[in-house]
DRENMARDO-458912 format. One record per residue (C-alpha): y, z, x; residue in three letters. Coordinates in nm, 4 decimals, decimal comma, always signed. Last residue first. Layout:
N
atom c2 Y	c3 Z	c1 X	residuo ALA
...
***
This chain:
287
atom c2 +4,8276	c3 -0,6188	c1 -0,5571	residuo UNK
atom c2 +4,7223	c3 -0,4659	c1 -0,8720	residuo UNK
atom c2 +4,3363	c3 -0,4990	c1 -0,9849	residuo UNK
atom c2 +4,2228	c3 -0,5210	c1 -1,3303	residuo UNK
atom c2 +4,3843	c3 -0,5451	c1 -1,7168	residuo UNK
atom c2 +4,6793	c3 -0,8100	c1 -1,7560	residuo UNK
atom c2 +4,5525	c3 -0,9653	c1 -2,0760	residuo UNK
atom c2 +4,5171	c3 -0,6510	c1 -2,2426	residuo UNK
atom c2 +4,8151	c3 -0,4936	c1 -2,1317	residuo UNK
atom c2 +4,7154	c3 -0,2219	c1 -2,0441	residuo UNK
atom c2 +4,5053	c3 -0,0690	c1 -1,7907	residuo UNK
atom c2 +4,6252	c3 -0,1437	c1 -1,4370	residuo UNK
atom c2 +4,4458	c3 -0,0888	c1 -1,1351	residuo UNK
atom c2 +4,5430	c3 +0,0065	c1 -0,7794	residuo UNK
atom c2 +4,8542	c3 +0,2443	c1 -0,7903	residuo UNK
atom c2 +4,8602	c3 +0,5200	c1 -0,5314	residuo UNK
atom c2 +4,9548	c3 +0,8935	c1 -0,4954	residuo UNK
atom c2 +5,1874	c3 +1,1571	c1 -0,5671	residuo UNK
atom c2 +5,4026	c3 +1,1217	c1 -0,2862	residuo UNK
atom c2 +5,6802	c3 +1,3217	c1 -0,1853	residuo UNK
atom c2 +5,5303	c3 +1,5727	c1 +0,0317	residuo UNK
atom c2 +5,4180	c3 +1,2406	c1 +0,2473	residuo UNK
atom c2 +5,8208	c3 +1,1546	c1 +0,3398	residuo UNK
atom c2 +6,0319	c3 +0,9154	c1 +0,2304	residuo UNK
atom c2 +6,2770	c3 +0,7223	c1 +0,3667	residuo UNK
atom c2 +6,6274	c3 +0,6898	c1 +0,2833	residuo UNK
atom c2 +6,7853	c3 +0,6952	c1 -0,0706	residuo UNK
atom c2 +6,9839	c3 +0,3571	c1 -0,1025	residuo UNK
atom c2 +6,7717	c3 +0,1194	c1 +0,1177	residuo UNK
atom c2 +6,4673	c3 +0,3507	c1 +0,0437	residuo UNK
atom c2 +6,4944	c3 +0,2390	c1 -0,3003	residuo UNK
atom c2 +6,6925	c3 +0,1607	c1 -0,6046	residuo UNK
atom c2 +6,5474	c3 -0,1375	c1 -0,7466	residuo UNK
atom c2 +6,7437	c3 -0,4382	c1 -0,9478	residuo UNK
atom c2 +6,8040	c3 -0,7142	c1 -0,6826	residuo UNK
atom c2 +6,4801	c3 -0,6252	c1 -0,4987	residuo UNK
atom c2 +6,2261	c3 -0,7043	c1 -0,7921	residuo UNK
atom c2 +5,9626	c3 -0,6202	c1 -0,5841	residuo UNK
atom c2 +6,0601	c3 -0,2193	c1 -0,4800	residuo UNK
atom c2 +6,0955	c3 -0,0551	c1 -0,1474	residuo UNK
atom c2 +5,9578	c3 +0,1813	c1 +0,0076	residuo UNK
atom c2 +6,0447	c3 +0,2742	c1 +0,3720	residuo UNK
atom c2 +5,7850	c3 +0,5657	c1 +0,4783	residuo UNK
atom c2 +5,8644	c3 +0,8490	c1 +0,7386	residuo UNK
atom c2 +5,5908	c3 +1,0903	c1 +0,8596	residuo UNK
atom c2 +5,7684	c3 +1,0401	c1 +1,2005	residuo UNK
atom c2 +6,0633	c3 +0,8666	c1 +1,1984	residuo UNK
atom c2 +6,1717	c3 +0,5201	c1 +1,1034	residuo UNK
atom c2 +6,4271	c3 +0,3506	c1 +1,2561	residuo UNK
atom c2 +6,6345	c3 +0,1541	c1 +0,9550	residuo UNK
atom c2 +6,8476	c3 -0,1636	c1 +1,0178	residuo UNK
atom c2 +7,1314	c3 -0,3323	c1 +0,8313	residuo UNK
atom c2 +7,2613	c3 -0,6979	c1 +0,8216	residuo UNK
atom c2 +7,5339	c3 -0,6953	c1 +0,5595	residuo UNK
atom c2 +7,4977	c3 -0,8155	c1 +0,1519	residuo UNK
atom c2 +7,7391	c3 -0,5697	c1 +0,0860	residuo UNK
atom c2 +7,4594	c3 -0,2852	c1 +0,0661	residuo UNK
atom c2 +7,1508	c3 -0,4651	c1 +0,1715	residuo UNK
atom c2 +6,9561	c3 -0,7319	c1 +0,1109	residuo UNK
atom c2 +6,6051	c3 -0,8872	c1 +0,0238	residuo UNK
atom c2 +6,5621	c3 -1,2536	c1 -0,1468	residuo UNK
atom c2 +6,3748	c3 -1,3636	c1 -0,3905	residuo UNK
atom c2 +6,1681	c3 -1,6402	c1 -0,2675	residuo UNK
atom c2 +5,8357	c3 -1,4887	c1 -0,5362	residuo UNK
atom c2 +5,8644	c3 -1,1763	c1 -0,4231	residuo UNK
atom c2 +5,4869	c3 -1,0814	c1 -0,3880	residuo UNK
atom c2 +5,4198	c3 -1,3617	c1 -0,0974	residuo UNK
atom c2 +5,6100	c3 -1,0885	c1 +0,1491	residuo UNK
atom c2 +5,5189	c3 -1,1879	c1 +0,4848	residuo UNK
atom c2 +5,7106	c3 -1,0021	c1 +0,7007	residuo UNK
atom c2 +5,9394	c3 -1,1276	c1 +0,9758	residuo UNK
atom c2 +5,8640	c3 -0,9578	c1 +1,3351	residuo UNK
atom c2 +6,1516	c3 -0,7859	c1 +1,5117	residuo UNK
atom c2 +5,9804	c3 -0,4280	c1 +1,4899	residuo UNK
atom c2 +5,9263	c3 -0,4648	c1 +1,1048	residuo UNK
atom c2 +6,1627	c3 -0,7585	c1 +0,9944	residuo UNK
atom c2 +6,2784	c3 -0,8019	c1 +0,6137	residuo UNK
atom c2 +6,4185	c3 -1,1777	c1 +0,4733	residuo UNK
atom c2 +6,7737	c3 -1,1966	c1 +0,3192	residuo UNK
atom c2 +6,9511	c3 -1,3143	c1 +0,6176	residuo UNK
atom c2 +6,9178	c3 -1,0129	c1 +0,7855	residuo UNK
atom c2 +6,7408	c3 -0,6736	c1 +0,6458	residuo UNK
atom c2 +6,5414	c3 -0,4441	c1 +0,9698	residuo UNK
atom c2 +6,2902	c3 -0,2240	c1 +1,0078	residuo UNK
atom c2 +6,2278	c3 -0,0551	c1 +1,3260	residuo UNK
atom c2 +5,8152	c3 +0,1225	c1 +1,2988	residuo UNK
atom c2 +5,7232	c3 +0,4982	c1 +1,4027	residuo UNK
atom c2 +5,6131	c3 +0,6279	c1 +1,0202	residuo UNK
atom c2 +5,5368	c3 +0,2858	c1 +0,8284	residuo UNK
atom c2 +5,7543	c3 +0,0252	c1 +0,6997	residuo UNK
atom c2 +5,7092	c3 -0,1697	c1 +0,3789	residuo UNK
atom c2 +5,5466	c3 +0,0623	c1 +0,0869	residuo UNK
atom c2 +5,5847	c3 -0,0525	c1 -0,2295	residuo UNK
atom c2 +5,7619	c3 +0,1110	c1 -0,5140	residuo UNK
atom c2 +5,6925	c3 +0,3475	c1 -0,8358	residuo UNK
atom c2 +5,9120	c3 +0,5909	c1 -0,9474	residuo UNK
atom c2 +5,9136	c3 +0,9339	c1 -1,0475	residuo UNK
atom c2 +6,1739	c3 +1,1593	c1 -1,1697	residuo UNK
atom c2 +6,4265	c3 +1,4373	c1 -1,0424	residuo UNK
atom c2 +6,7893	c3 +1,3587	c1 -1,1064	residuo UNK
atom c2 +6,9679	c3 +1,4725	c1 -0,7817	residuo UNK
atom c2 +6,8606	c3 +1,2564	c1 -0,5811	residuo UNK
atom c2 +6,6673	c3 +1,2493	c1 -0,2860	residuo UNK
atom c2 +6,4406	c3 +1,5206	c1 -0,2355	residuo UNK
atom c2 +6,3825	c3 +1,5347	c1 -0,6118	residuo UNK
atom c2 +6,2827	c3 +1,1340	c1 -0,6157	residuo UNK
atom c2 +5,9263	c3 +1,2034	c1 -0,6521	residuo UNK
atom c2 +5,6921	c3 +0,9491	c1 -0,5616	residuo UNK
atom c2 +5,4434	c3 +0,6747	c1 -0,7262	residuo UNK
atom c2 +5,2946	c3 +0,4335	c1 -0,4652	residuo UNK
atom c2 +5,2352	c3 +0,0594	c1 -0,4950	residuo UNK
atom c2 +5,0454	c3 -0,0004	c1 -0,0942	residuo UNK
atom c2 +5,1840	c3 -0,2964	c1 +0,0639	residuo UNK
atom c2 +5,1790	c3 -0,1335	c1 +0,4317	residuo UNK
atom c2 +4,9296	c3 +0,1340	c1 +0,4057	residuo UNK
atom c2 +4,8712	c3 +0,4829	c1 +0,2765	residuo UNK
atom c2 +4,5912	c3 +0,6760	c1 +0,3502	residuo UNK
atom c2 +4,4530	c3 +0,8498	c1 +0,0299	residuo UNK
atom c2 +4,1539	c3 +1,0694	c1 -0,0277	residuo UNK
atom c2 +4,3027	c3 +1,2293	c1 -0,3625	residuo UNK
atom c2 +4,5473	c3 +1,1070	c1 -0,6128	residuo UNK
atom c2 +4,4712	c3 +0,8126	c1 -0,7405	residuo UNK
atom c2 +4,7363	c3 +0,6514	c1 -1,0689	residuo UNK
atom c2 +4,5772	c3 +0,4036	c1 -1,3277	residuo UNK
atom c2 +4,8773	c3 +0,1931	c1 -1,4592	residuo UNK
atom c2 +4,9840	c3 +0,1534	c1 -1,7939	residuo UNK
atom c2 +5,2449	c3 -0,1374	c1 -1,8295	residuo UNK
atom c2 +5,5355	c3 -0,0517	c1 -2,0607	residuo UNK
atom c2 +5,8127	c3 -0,2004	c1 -1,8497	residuo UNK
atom c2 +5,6647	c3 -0,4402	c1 -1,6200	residuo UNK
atom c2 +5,4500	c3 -0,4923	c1 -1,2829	residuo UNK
atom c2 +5,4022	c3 -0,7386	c1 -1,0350	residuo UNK
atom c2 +5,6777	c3 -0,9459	c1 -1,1374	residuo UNK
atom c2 +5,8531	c3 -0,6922	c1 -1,1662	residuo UNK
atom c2 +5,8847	c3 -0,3404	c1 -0,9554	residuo UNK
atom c2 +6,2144	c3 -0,2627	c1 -1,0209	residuo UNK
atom c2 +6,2004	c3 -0,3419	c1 -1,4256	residuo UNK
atom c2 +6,1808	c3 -0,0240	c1 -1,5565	residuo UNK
atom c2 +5,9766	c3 +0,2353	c1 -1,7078	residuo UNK
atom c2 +5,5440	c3 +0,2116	c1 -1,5838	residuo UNK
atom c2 +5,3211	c3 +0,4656	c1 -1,7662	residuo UNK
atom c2 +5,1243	c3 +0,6727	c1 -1,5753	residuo UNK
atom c2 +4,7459	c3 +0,7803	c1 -1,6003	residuo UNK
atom c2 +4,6032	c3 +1,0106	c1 -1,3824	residuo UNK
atom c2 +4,3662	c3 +1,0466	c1 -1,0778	residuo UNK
atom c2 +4,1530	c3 +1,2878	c1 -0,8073	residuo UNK
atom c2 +4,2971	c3 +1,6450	c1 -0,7912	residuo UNK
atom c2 +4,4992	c3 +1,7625	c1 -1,1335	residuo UNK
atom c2 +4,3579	c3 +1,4945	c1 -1,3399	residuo UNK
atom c2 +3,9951	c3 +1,4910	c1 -1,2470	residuo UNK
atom c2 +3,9965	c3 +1,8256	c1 -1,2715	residuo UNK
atom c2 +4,1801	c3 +1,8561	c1 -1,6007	residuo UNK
atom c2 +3,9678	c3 +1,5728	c1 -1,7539	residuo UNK
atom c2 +3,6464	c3 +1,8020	c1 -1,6799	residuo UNK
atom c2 +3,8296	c3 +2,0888	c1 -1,8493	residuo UNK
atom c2 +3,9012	c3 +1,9394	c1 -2,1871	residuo UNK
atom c2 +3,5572	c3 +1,7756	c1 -2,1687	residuo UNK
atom c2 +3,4022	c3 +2,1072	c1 -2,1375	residuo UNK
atom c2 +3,6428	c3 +2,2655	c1 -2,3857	residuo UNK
atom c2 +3,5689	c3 +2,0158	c1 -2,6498	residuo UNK
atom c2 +3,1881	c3 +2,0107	c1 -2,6001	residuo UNK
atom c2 +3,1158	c3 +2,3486	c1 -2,5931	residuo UNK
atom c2 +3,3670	c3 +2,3984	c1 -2,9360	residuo UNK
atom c2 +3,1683	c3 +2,1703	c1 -3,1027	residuo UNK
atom c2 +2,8430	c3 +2,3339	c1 -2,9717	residuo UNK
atom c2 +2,9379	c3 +2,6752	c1 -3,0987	residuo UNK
atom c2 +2,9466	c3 +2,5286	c1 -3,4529	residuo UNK
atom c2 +2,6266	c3 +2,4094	c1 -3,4186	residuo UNK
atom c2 +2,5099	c3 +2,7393	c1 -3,3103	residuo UNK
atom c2 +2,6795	c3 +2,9032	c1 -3,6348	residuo UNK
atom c2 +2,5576	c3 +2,6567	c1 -3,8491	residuo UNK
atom c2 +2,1754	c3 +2,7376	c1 -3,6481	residuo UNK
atom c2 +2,1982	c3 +3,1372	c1 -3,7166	residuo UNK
atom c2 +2,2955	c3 +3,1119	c1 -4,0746	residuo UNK
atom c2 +2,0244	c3 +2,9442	c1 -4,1692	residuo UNK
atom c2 +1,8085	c3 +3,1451	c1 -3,9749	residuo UNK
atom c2 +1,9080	c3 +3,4406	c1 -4,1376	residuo UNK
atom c2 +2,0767	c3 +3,7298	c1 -3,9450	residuo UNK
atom c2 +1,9527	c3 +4,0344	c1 -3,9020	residuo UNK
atom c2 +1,6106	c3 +3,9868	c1 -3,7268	residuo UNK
atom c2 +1,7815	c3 +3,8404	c1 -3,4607	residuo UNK
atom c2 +1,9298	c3 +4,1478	c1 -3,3303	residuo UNK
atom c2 +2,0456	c3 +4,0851	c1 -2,9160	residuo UNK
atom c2 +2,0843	c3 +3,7123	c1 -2,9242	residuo UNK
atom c2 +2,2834	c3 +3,7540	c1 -3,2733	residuo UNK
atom c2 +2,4564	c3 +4,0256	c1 -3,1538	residuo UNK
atom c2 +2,5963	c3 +3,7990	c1 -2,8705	residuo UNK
atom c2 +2,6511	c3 +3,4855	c1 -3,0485	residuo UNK
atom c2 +2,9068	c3 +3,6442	c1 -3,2961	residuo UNK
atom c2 +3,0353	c3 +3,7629	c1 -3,0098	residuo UNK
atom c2 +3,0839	c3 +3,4533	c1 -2,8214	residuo UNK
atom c2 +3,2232	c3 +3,2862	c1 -3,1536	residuo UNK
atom c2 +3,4824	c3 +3,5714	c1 -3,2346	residuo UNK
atom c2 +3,5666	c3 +3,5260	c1 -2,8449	residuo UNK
atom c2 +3,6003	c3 +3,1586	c1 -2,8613	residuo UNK
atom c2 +3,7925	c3 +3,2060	c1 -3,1710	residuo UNK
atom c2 +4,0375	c3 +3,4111	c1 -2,9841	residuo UNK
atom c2 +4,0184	c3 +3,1546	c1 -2,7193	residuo UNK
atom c2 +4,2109	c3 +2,8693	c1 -2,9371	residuo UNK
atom c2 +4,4808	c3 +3,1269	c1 -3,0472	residuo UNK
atom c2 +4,5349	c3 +3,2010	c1 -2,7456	residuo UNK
atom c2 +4,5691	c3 +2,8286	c1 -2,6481	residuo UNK
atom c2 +4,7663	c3 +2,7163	c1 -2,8871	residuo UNK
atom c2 +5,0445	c3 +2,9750	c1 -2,8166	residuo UNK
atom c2 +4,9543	c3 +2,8754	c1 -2,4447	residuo UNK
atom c2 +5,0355	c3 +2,5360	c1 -2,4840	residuo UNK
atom c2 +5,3521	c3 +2,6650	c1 -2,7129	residuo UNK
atom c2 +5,4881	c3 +2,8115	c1 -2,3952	residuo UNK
atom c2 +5,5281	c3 +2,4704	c1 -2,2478	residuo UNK
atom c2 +5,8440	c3 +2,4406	c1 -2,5473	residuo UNK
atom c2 +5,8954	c3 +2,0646	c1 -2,6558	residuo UNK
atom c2 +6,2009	c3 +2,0136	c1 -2,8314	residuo UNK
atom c2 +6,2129	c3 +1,9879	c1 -3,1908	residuo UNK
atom c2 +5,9615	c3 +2,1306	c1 -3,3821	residuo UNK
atom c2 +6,0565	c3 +1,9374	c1 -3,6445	residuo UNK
atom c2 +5,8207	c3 +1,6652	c1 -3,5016	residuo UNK
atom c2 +5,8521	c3 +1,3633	c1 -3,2554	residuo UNK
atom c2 +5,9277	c3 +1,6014	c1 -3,0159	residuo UNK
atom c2 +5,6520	c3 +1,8783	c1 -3,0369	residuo UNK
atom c2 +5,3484	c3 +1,5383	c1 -3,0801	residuo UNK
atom c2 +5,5518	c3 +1,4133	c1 -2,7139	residuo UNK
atom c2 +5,5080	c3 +1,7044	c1 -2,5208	residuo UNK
atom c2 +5,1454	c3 +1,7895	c1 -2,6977	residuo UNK
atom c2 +5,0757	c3 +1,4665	c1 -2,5670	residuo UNK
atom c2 +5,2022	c3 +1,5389	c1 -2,2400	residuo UNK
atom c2 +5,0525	c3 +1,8713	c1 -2,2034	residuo UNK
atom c2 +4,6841	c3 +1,6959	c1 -2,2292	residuo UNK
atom c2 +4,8032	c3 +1,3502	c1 -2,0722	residuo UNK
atom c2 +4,8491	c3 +1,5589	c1 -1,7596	residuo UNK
atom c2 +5,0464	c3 +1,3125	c1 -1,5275	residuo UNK
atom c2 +5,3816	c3 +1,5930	c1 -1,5138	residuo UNK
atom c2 +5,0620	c3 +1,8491	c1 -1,4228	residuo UNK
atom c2 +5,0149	c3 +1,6676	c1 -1,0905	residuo UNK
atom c2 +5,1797	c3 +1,9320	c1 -0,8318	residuo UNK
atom c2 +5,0908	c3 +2,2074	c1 -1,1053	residuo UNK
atom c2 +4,7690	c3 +2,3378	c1 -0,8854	residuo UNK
atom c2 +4,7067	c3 +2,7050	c1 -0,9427	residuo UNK
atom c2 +4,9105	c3 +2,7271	c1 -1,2813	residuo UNK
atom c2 +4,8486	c3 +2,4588	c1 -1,4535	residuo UNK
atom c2 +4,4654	c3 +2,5354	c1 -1,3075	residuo UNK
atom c2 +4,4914	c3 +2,8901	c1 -1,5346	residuo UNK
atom c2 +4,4254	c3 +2,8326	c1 -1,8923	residuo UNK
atom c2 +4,1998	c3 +2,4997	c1 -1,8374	residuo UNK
atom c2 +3,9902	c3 +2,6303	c1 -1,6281	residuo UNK
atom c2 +3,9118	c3 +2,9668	c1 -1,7908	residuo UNK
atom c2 +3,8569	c3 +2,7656	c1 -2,0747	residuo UNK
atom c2 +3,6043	c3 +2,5717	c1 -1,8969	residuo UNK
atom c2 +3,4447	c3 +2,8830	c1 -1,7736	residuo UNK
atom c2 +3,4658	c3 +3,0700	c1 -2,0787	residuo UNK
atom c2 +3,2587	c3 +2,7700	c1 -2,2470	residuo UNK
atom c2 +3,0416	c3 +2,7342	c1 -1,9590	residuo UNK
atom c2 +2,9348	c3 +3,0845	c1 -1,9539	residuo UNK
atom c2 +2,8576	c3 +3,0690	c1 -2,3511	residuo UNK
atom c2 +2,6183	c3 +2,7692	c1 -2,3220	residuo UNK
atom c2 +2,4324	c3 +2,9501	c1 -2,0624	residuo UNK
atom c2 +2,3773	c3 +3,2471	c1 -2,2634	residuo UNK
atom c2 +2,2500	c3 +2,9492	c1 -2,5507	residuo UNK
atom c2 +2,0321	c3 +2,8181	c1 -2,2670	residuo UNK
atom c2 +1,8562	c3 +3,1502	c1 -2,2289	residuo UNK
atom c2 +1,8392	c3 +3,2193	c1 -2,5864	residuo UNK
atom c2 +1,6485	c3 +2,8646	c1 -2,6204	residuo UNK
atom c2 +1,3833	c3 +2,9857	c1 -2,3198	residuo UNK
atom c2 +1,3209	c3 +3,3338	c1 -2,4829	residuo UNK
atom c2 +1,2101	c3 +3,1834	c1 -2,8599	residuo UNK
atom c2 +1,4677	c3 +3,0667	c1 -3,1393	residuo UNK
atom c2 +1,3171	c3 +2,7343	c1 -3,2424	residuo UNK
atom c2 +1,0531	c3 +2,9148	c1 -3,4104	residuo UNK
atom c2 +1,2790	c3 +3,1173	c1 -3,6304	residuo UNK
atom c2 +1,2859	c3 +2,8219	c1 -3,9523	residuo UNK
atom c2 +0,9315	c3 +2,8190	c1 -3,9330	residuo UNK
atom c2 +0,9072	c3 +3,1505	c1 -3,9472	residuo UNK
atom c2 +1,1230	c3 +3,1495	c1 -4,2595	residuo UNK
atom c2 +0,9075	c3 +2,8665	c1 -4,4365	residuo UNK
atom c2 +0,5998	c3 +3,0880	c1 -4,3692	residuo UNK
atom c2 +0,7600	c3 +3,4045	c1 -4,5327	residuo UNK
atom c2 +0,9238	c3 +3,1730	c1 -4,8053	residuo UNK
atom c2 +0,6227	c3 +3,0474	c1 -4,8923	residuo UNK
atom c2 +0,4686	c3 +3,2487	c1 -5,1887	residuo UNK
atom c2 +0,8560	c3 +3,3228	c1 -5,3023	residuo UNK
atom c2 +0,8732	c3 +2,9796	c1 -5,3930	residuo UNK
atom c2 +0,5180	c3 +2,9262	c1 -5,5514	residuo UNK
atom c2 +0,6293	c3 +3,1916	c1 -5,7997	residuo UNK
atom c2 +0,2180	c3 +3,2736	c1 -5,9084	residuo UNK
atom c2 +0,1359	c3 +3,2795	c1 -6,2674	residuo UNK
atom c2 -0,1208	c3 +3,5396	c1 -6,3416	residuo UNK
atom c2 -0,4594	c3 +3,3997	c1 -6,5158	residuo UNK
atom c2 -0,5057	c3 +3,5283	c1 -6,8864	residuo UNK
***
C-alpha cells in the first residue's frame, strides 16, 4: 500500500526560504536606515516649533489641527494637544523601532509573514513622518501658504484669495506685496499684506492725491485712478530712515498702513507674495 504524502507540509520548508530570501545583509541595512530617518523626521518635527517659531503662524500642520480643535467640542484650540498627538504618535514609533530591532537581530523567530506586514507597516509611518518633516522645512525657512482677509489690497487681491508666501533669499523692492506683523505697531498683533512704496533713505510725500518719492510722482498703474491721501485729506510727508519701509495698501480708501502706523522695519517682515493659488481662474503671477 503506497504512503500518502501531505504535499503541503512537503513544501513548506522550500516555500519558507523563499519567503526569507528577501531578508539578506543589504535589505537589513536599508531597513536600519529606514529607522534613522523616521526618528530623524520626528525629531524634526517635535522640536523645529521650537528652534525656529518665527513662521509657525503659516504652518498648515498646527493650523489645521487649530481649526479641526475649533470646529469640534473640543472647543478652543490648545498647542499642547500637538504634542498630546505627538507622544502618542512616537510611542508607536518606538513599539515599531523595536519591533524592528529584534527582528534584525533574531530572524529565525519571527515568520516571514509576519516580518513583511510589519515592514509594510513601518513604511507607512516612513512616509508620513518624512513628508511631515520635509513640509516643515520648507515651511519654517523657504515658503507658506496664507490666506488673504480683507479688502485693502483689492483689485489686486481679494478676500479669500490663497496666496503663496517666500520666506528666504529676499530683497525687497519698490512694488513688492509683503506680509508683516503689526505687533510693533498696534496693539492687536496680526498680519497683513501691503505694497511696498518707499525704501530705507527715500522723502515720500501725499499731495493732491498722487504719491512723490524724493519729489518725483510715482507711477502707480495698480490703482486703477484711485486716489492716495492722508489724514484730513492734507498734504503730508514721511522721511524715511534707515531700514525703514512705507507700505501701503491698493485699495487706499480702505487700508490701514504706514500712513497710520509708520514705517516698518525688516524684523517685521515675513516675506513676499508672488503667486496666487486659488481662485481657479485667478491662478499665476501677482503684480
Amino acid at each position: 500500500m503506497r504512503e500518502e504524502t501531505n504535499l503541503e507540509e512537503f513544501f513548506a520548508p522550500d516555500k519558507e526560504n523563499r519567503q526569507r530570501r528577501w531578508l539578506n545583509s543589504r535589505y537589513l541595512a536599508k531597513l536600519r536606515r529606514k529607522i534613522y530617518v523616521v526618528l530623524l523626521g520626528f525629531l524634526i518635527i517635535l522640536t523645529l516649533p521650537f528652534l525656529h517659531d518665527k513662521n509657525l503662524a503659516f504652518n498648515t500642520f498646527y493650523n489645521t489641527l487649530s481649526d479641526f480643535f475649533q470646529r469640534t467640542d473640543f472647543g478652543v484650540f490648545d498647542f499642547a494637544l500637538v504634542y498630546y498627538i505627538l507622544g502618542f504618535t512616537a510611542l508607536y514609533i518606538v513599539y515599531l523601532v523595536v519591533r524592528m530591532i529584534r527582528i534584525k537581530s533574531s530572524l529565525d523567530r519571527f515568520p516571514p509573514s509576519g516580518i513583511k506586514k510589519m515592514v509594510n507597516r513601518f513604511d507607512l509611518v516612513e512616509f508620513v513622518i518624512f513628508v511631515v518633516s520635509v513640509y516643515m522645512i520648507a515651511n519654517a525657512f523657504f515658503f507658506s501658504f496664507a490666506s488673504i482677509k480683507g479688502e485693502s489690497m483689492e483689485p489686486t487681491l481679494k478676500d479669500g484669495d490663497n496666496v503663496v508666501l517666500r520666506h528666504a533669499f529676499l530683497d525687497y523692492d519698490r512694488y513688492d506685496l509683503v506680509v508683516v506683523s503689526t505687533k510693533n505697531h498696534e496693539e492687536i498683533d496680526e498680519f497683513i499684506i501691503k505694497r511696498v512704496i518707499g525704501l530705507p533713505g527715500e522723502t515720500l510725500s501725499i499731495e493732491d492725491g498722487l504719491v512723490f518719492i524724493d519729489g518725483v510722482e510715482l507711477d502707480e498703474p495698480y490703482l486703477n485712478d484711485v486716489e492716495t491721501t492722508c489724514r484730513n485729506n492734507d498734504p503730508c510727508t514721511f522721511t524715511l530712515e534707515e531700514n525703514d519701509y512705507f507700505l501701503m495698501g491698493d485699495n487706499r480708501k480702505n487700508s490701514d498702513d504706514s500712513r497710520k502706523t509708520g514705517s516698518f522695519q525688516p524684523v517685521d517682515f515675513y516675506g513676499r507674495v508672488r503667486v496666487r493659488l486659488s481662485p481657479v481662474e485667478s491662478i499665476g503671477r501677482v503684480d
